[in-house]
N, C-alpha and C positions, 0 to 999 in steps of 0.2 A: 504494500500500500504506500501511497505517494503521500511524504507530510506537504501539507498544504500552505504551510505556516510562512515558507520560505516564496508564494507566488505573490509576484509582485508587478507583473508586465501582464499588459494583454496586445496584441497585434491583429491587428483586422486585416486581411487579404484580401484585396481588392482583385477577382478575376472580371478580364473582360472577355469580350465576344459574348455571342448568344448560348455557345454551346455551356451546359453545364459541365465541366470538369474540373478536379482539385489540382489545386499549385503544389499541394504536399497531399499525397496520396496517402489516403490512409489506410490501404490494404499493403503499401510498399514503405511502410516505417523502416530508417536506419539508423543506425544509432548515433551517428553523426552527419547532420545534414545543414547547409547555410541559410540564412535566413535574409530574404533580402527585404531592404531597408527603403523607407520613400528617399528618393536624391536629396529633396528641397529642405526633409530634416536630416541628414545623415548624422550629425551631434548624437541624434537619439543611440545610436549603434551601441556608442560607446560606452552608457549610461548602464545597463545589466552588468551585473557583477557576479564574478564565478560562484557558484551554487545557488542563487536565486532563478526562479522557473518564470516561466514566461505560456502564457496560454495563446492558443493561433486558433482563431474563429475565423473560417469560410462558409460563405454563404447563412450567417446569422448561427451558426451550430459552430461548436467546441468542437475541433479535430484532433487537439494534439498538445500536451503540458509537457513543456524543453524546458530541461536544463540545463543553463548555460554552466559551459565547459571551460574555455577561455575568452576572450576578445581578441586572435589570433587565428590567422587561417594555416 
């Protein structure tokens, strides 16, 4: 079970086009995957801190609670 305690980000995925598909699949979870970031803020990137989780909502639904690992590619 995931402690909850440490979620402190949420990230909203903007897809476009009509067709519905995920930016982050979620039947193709890995366990390290990038997260990409609006340009206009890119500051924000930097701002998660190693062990705090971050939730990714596509399409109004919860896909996915990341733990951030580093700030390092």
């Amino acid at each position: 079970m995931t402690d909850l305690a440490s979620l402190k980000w949420s990230q909203n995925v903007n897809c476009h086009g009509s067709s519905v598909s995920w930016d982050f699949p979620v039947n193709g979870i890995s366990k390290i995957f990038l997260l990409h970031w609006n340009k206009i803020n890119k500051n924000n990137a930097l701002k998660p801190q190693e062990g705090e989780l971050i939730i990714i909502r596509q399409y109004g639904c919860v896909t996915h609670i990341v733990k951030v690992f580093n700030n390092t590619l």
